[in-house]
Backbone as a printed PyTorch tensor [residue, N CA C, xyz], in Angstrom:
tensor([[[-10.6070, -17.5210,  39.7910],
         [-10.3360, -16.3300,  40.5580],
         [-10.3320, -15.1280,  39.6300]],

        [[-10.8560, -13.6880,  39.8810],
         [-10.9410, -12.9110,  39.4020],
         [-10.0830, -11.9070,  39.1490]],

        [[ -9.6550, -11.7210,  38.1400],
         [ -8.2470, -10.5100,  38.1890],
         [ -8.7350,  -9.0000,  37.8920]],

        [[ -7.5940,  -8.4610,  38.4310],
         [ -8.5320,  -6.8300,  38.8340],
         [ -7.6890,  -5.9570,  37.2630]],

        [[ -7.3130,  -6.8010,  36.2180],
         [ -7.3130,  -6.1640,  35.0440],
         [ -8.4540,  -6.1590,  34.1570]],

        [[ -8.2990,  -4.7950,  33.3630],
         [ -9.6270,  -4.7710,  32.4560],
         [-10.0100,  -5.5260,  31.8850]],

        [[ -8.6200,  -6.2770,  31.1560],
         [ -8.6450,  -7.0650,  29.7320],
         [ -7.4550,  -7.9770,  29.9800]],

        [[ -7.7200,  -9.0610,  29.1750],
         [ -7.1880, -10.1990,  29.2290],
         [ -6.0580, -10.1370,  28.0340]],

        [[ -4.8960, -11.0660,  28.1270],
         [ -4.1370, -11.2560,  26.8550],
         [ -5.3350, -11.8750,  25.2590]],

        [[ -5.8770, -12.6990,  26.0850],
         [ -7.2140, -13.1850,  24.7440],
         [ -7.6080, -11.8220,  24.1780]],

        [[ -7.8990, -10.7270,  24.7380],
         [ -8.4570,  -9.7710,  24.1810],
         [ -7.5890,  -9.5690,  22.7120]],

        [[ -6.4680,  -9.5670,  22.9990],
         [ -6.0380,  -8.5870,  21.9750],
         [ -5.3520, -10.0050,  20.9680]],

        [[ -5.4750, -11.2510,  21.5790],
         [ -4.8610, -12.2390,  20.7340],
         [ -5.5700, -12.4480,  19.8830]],

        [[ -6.9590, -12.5830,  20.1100],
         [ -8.1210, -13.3320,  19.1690],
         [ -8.0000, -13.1090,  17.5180]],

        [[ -7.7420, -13.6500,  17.2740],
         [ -7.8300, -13.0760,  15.5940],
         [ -8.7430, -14.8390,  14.4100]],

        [[ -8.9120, -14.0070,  13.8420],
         [ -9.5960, -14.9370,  12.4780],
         [ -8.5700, -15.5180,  11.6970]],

        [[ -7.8850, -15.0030,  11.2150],
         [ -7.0490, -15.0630,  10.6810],
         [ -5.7530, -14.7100,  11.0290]],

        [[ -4.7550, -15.8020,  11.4940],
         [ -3.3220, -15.8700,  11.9560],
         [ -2.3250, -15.2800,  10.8630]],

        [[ -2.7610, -15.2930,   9.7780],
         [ -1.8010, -14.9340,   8.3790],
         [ -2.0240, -13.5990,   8.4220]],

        [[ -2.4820, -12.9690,   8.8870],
         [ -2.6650, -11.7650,   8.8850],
         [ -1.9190, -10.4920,   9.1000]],

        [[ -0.6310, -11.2230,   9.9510],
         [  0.7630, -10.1840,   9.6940],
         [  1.5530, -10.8490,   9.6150]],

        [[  1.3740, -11.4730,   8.1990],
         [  2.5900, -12.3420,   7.2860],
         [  3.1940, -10.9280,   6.3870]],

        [[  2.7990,  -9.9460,   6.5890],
         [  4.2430,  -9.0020,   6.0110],
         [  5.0290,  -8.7640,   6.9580]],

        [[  5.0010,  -8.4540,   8.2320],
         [  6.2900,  -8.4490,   9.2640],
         [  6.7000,  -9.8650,   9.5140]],

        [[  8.3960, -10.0300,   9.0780],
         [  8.9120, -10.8910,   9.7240],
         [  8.6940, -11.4510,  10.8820]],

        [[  9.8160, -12.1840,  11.0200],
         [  9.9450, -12.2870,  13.1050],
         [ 10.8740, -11.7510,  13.8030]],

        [[ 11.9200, -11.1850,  12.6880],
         [ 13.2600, -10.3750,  13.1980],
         [ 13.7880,  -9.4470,  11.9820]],

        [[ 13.5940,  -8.5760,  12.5660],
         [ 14.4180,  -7.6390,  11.9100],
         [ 15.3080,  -7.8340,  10.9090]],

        [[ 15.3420,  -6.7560,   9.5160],
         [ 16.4040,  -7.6380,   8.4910],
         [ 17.3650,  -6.7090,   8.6550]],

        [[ 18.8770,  -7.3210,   8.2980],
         [ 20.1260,  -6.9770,   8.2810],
         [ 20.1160,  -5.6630,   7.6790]],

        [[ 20.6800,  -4.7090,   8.1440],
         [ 21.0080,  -3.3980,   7.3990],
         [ 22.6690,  -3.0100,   7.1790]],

        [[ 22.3510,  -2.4090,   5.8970],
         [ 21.4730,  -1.8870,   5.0540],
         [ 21.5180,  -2.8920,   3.8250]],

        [[ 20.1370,  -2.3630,   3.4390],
         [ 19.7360,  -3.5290,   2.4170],
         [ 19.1000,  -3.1270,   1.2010]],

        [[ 19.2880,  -3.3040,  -0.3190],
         [ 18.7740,  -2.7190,  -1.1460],
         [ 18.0850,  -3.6270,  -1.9640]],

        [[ 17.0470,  -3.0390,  -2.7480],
         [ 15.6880,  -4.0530,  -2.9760],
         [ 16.6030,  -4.2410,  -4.9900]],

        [[ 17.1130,  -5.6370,  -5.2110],
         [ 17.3240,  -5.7480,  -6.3830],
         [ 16.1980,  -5.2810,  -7.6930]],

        [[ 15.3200,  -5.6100,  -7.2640],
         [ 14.0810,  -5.0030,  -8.3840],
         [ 14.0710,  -3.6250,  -8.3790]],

        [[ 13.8440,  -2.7480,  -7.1170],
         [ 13.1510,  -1.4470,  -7.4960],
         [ 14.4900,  -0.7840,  -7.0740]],

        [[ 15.3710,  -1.1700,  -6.6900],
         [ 16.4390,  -0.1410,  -5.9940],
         [ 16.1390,   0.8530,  -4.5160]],

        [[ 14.7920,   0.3150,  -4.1000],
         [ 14.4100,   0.6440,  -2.5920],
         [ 15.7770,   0.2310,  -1.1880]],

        [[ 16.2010,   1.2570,  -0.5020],
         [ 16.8720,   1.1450,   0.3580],
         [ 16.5020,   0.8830,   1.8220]],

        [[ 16.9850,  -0.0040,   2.4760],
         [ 16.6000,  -0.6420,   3.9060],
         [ 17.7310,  -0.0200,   4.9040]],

        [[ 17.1160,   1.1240,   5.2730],
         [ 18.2520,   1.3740,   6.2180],
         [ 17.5700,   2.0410,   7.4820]],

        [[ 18.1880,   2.0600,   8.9410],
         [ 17.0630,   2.7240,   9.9570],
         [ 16.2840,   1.7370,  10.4100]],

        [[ 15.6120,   0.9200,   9.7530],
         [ 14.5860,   0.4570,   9.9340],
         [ 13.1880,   0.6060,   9.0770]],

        [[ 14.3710,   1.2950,   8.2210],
         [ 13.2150,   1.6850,   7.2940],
         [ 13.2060,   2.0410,   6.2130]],

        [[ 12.3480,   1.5570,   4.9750],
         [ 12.3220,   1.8620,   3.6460],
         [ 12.4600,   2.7150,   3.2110]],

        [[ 13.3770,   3.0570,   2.0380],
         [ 13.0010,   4.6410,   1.6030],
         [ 13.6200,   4.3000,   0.0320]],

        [[ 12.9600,   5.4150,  -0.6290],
         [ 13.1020,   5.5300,  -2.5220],
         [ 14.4700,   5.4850,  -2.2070]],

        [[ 15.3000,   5.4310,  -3.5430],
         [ 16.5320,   5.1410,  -3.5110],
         [ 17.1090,   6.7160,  -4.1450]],

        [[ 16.3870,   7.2430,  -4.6740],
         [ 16.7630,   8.8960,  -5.0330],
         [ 16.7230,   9.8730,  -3.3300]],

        [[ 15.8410,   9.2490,  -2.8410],
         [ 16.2710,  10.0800,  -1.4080],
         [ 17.2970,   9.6060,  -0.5290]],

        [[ 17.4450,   8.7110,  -0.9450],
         [ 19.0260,   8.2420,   0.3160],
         [ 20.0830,   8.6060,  -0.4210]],

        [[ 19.8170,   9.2800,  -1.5040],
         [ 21.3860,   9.3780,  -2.3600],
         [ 22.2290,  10.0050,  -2.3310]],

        [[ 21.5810,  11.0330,  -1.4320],
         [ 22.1410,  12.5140,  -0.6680],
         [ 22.8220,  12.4020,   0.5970]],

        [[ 22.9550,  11.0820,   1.2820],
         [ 23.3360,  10.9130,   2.4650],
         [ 24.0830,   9.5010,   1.9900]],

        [[ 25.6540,  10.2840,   1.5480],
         [ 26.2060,   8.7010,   1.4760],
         [ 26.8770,   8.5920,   2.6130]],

        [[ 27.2800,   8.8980,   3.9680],
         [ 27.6000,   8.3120,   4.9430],
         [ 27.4090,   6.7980,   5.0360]],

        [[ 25.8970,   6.7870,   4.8810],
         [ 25.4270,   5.5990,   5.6240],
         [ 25.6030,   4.5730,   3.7630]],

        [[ 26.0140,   4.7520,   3.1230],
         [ 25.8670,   4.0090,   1.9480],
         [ 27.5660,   3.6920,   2.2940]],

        [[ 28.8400,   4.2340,   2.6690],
         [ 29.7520,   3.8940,   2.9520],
         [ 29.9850,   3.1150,   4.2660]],

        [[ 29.8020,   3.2570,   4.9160],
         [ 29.5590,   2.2770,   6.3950],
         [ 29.9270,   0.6270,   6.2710]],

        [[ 28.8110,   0.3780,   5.2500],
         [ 28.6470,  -1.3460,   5.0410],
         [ 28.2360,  -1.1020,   3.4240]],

        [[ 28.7280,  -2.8120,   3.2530],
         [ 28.3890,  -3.1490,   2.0660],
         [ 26.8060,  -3.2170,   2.0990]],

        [[ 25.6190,  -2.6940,   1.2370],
         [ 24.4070,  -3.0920,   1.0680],
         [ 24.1220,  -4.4750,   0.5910]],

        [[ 23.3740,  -5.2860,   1.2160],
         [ 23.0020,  -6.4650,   1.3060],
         [ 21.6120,  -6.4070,   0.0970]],

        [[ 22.2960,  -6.9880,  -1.6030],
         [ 20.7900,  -7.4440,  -2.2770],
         [ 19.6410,  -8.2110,  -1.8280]],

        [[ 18.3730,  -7.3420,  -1.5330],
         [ 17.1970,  -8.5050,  -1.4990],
         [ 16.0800,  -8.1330,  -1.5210]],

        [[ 14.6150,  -8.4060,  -1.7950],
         [ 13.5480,  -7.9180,  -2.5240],
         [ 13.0850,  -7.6120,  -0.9370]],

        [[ 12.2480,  -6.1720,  -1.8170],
         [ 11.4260,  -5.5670,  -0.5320],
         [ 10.4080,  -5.8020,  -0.4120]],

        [[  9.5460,  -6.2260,   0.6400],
         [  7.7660,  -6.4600,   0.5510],
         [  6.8860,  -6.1990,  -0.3150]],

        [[  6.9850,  -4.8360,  -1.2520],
         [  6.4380,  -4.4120,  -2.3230],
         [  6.7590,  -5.2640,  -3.3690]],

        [[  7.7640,  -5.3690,  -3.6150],
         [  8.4390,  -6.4260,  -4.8810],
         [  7.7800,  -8.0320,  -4.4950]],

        [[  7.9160,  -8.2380,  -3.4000],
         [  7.2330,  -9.7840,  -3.1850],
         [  5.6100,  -9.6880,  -3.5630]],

        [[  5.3450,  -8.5340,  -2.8200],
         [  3.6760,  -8.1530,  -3.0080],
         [  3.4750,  -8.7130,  -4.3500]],

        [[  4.2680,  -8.0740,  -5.3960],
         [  3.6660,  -7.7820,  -6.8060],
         [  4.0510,  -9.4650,  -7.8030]],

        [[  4.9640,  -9.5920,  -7.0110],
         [  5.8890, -11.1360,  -7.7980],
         [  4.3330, -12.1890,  -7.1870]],

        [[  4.0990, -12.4510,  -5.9440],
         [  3.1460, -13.1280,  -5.7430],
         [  1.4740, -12.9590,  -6.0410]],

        [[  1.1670, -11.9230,  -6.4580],
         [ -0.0250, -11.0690,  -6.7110],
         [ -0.9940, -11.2440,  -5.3400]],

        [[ -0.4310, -10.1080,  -4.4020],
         [ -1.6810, -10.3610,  -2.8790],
         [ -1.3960,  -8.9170,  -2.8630]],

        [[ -2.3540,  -8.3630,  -3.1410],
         [ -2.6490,  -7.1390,  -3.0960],
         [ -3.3820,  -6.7250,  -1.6580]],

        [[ -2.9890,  -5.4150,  -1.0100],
         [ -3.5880,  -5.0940,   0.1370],
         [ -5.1310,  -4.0740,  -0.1290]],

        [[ -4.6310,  -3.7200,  -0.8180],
         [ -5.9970,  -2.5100,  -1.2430],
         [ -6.5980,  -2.6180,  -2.8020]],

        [[ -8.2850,  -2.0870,  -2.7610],
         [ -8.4830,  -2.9170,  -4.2930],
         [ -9.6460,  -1.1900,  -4.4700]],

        [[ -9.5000,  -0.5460,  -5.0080],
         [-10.1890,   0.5500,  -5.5500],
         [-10.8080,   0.6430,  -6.9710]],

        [[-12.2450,   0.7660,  -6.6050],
         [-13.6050,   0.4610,  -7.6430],
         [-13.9340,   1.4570,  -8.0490]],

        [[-14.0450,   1.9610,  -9.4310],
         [-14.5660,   3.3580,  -9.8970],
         [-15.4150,   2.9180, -11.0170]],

        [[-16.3540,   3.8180, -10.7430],
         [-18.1560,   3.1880, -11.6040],
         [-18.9470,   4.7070, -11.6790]],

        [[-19.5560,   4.7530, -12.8130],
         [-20.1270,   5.7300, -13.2880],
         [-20.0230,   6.3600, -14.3770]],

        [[-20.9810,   7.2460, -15.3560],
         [-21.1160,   7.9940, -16.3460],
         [-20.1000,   8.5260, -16.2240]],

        [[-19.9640,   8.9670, -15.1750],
         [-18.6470,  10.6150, -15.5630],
         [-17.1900,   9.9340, -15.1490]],

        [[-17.0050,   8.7020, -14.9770],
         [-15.6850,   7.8470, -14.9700],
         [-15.4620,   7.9680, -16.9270]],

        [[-16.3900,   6.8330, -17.4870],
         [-16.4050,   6.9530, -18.7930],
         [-15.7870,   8.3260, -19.5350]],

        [[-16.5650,   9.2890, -19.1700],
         [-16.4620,  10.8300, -20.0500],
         [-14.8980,  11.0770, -19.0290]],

        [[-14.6470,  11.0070, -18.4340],
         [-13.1850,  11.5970, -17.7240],
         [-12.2460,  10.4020, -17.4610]],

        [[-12.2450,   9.2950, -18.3280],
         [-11.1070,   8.8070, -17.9540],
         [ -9.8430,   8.6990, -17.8730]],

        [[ -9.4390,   9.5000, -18.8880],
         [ -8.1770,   9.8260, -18.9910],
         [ -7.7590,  10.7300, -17.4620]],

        [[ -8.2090,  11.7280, -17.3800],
         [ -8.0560,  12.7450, -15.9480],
         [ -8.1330,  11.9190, -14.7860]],

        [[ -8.9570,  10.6830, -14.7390],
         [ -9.3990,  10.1020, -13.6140],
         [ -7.8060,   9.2060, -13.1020]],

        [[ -7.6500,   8.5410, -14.3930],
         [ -6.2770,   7.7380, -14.4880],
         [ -5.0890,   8.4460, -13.7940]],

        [[ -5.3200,   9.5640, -15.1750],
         [ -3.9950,  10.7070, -14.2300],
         [ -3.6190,  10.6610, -13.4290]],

        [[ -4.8860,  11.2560, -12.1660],
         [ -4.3930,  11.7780, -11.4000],
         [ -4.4590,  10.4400, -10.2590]],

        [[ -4.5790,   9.7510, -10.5400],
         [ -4.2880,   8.3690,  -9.2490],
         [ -2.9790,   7.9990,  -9.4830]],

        [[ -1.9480,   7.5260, -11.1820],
         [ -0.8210,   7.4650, -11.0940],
         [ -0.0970,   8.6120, -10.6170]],

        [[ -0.3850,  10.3390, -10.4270],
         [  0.1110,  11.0090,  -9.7840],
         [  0.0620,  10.6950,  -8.5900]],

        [[ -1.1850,  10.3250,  -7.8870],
         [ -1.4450,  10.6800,  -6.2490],
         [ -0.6210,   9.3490,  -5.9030]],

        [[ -0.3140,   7.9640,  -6.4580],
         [  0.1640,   6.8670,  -6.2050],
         [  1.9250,   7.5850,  -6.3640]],

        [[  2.4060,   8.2660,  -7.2190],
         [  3.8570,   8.5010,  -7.2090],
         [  4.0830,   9.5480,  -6.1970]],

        [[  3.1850,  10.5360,  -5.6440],
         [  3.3550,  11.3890,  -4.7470],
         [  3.4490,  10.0060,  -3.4290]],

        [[  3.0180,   9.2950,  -3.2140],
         [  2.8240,   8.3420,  -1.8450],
         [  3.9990,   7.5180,  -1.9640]],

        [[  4.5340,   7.3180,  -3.4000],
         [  6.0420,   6.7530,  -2.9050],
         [  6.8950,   7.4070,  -2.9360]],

        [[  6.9270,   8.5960,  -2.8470],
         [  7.9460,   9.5710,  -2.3270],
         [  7.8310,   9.0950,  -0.4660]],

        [[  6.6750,   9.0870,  -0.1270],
         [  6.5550,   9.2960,   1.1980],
         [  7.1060,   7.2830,   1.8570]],

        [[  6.3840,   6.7610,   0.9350],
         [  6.9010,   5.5840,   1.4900],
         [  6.9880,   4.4100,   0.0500]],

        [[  7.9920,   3.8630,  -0.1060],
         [  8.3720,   3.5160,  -1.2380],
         [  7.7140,   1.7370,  -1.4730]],

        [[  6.6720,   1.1370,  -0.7890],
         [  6.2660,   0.0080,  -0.1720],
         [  4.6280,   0.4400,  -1.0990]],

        [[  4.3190,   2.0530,  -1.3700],
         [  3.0330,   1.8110,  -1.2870],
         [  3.0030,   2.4110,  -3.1840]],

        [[  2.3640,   0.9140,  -4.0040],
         [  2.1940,   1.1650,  -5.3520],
         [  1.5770,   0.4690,  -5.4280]],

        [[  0.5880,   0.8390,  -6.7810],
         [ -0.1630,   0.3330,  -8.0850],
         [  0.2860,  -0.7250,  -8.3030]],

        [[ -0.4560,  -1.9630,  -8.3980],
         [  0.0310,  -3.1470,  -8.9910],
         [ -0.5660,  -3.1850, -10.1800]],

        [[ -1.9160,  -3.0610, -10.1270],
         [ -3.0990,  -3.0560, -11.2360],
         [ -3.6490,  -1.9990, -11.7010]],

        [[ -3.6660,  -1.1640, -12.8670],
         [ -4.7420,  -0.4690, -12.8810],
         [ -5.7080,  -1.2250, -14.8450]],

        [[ -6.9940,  -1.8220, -14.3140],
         [ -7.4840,  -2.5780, -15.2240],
         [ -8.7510,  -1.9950, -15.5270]],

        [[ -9.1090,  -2.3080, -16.6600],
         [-11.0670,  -2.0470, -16.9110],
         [-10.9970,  -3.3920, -16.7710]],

        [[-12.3240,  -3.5100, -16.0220],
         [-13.3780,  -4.7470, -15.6420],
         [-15.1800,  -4.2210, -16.2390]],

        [[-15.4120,  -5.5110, -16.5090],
         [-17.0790,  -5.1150, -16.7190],
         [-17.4400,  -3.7490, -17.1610]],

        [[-16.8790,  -3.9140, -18.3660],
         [-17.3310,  -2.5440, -19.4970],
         [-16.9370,  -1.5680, -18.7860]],

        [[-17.0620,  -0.5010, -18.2530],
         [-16.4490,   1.1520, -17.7480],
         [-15.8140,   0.9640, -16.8450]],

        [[-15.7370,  -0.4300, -16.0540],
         [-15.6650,  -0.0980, -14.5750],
         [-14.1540,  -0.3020, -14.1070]],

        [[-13.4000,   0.8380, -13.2910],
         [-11.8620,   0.5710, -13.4670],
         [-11.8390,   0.4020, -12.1500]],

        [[-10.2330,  -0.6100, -11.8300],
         [ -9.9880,  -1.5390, -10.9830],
         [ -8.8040,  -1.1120, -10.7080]],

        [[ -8.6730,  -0.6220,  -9.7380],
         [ -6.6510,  -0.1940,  -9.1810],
         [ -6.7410,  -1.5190,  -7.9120]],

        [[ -5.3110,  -1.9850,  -8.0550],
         [ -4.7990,  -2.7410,  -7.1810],
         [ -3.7050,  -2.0200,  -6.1300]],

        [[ -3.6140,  -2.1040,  -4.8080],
         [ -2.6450,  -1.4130,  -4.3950],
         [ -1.8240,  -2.3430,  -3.5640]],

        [[ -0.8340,  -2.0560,  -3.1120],
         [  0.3390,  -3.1480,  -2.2320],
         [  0.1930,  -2.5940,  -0.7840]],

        [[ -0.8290,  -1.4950,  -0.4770],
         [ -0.9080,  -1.1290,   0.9260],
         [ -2.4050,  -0.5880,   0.9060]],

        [[ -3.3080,  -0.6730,   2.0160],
         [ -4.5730,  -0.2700,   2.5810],
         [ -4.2630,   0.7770,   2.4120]],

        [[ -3.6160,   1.8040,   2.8340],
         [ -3.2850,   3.2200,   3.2960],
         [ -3.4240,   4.0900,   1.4580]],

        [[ -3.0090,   3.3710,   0.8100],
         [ -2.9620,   4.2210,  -0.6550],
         [ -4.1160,   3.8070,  -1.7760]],

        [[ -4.7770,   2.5710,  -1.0270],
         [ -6.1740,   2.3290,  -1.9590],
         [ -6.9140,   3.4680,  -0.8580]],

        [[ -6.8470,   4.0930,   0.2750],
         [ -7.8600,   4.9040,   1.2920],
         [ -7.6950,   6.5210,   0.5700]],

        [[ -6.0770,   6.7790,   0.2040],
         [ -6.0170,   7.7130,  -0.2050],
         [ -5.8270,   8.0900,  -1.6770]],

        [[ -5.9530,   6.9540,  -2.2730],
         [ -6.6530,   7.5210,  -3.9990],
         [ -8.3710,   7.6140,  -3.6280]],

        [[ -8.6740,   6.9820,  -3.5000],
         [-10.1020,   7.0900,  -2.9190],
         [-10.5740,   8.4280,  -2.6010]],

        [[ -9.5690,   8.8020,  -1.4170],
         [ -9.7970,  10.7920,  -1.3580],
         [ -9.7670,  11.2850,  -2.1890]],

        [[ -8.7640,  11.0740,  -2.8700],
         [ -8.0320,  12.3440,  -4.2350],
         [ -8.9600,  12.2750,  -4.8920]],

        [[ -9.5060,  11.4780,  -5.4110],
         [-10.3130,  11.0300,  -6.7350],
         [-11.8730,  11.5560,  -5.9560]],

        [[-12.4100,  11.4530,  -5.2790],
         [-13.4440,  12.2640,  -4.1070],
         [-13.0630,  13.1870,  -4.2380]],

        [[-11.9840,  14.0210,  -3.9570],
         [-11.6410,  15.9880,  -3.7730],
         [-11.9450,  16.1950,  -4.7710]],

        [[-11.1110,  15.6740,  -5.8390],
         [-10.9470,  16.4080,  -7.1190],
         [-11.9070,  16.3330,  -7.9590]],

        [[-13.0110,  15.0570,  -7.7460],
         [-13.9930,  15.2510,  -8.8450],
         [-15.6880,  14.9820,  -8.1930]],

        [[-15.7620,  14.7470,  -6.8280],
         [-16.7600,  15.1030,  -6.2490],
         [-17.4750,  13.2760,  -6.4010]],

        [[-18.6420,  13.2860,  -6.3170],
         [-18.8950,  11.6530,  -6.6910],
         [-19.3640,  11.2400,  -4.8990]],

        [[-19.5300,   9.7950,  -4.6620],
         [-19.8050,   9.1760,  -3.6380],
         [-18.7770,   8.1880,  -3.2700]],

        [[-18.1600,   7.9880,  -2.3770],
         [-16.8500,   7.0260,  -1.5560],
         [-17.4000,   6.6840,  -1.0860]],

        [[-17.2460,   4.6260,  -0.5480],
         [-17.0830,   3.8220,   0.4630],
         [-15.9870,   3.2010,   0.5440]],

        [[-15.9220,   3.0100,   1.8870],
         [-14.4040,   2.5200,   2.4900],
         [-14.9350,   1.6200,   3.3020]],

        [[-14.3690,  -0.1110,   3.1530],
         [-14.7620,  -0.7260,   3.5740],
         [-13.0310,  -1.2750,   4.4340]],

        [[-13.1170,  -1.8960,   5.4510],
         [-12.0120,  -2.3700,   5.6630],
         [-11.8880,  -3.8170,   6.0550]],

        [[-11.0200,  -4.5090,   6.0640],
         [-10.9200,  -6.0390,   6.9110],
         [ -9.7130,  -5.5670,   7.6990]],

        [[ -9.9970,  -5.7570,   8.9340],
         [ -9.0730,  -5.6220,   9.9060],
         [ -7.9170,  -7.1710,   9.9620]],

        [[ -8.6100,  -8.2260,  10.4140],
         [ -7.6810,  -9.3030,   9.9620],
         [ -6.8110,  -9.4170,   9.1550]],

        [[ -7.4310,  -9.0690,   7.8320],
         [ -6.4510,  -9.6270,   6.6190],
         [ -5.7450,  -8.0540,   6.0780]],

        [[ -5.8130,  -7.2680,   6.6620],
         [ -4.9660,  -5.9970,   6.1760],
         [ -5.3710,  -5.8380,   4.6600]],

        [[ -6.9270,  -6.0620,   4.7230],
         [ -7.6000,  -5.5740,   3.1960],
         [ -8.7260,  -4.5200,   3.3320]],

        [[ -8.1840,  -3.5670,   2.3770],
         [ -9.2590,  -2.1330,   2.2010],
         [ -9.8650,  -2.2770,   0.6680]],

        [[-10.6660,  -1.6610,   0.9890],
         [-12.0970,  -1.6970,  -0.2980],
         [-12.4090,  -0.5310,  -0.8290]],

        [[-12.1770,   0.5280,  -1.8250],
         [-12.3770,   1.6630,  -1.7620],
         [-13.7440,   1.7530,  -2.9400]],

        [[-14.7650,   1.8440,  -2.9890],
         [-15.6410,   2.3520,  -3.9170],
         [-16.1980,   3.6430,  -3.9880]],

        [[-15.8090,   4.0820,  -5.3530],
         [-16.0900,   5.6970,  -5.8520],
         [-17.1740,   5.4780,  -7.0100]],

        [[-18.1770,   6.0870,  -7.0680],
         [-19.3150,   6.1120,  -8.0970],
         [-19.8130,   7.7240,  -8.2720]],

        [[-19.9380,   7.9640,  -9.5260],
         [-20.3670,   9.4760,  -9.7610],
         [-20.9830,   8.8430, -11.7860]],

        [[-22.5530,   9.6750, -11.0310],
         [-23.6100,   9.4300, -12.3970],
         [-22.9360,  10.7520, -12.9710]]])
């Protein structure tokens, strides 16, 4: 029999890969909660640097904070990186120092904003060619920009929707 909806629950179930939002729990974690490694705070519902909650001790008096590692910290302890950013070219070589720079800047400006999204890796591979690892899609997409604004060159952005993996390649002769 025919149902007069657009789309089916299959629509939106189908996936390739079931592991694919193995970073959300299944329930919500206890608040408030502070990340023993980085000193990241769990409160709200939500992550934040531990220099910005420091200004609001209300909520730091309330309850005792509960020690325990935050997704970023597991990210990096297990090595599963979400985002992987490729930089290739002559003018990488002649500017690497500047190139470096300004990605550990644009990576510390993004954990101001969300304290989940860092550098795991930054490596040379295959003679010139440098390799950033990131713990979120969202900050391998946006070094990718920065490093595009600021020094011009060619970007691809590749994504996997399943596995919550981004691909960023930057090349400039």
């Amino acid at each position: 029999m025919r149902s007069n909806k657009p789309f089916t629950n299959a629509t939106f179930t189908k996936r390739v890969d079931h592991d694919g939002g193995r970073h959300h729990t299944v329930r919500a974690r206890s608040e408030p909660a502070v990340c023993k490694e980085c000193g990241a705070v769990y409160a709200n519902r939500r992550w934040t640097a531990a220099q910005n909650r420091a200004s609001n001790k209300k909520d730091q008096l309330e309850r005792t904070a509960r020690m325990t590692v935050c997704p970023a910290c597991k990210q990096a302890a297990e090595g599963e990186p979400r985002g992987f950013v490729y930089l290739d070219g002559a003018f990488l070589v002649e500017h690497r120092r500047d190139i470096e720079n300004l990605i550990l800047n644009e990576a510390k400006r993004a954990g101001d904003d969300n304290p989940l999204a860092r550098i795991l890796e930054l490596k040379e591979r295959e003679g010139h060619k440098l390799t950033v690892t990131t713990t979120t899609e969202h900050l391998a997409q946006r070094l990718g920009h920065a490093v595009e604004k600021a020094f011009g060159g060619e970007v691809h952005y590749n994504f996997s929707h399943e596995n919550k993996i981004a691909r960023v390649s930057w090349q400039r002769e």
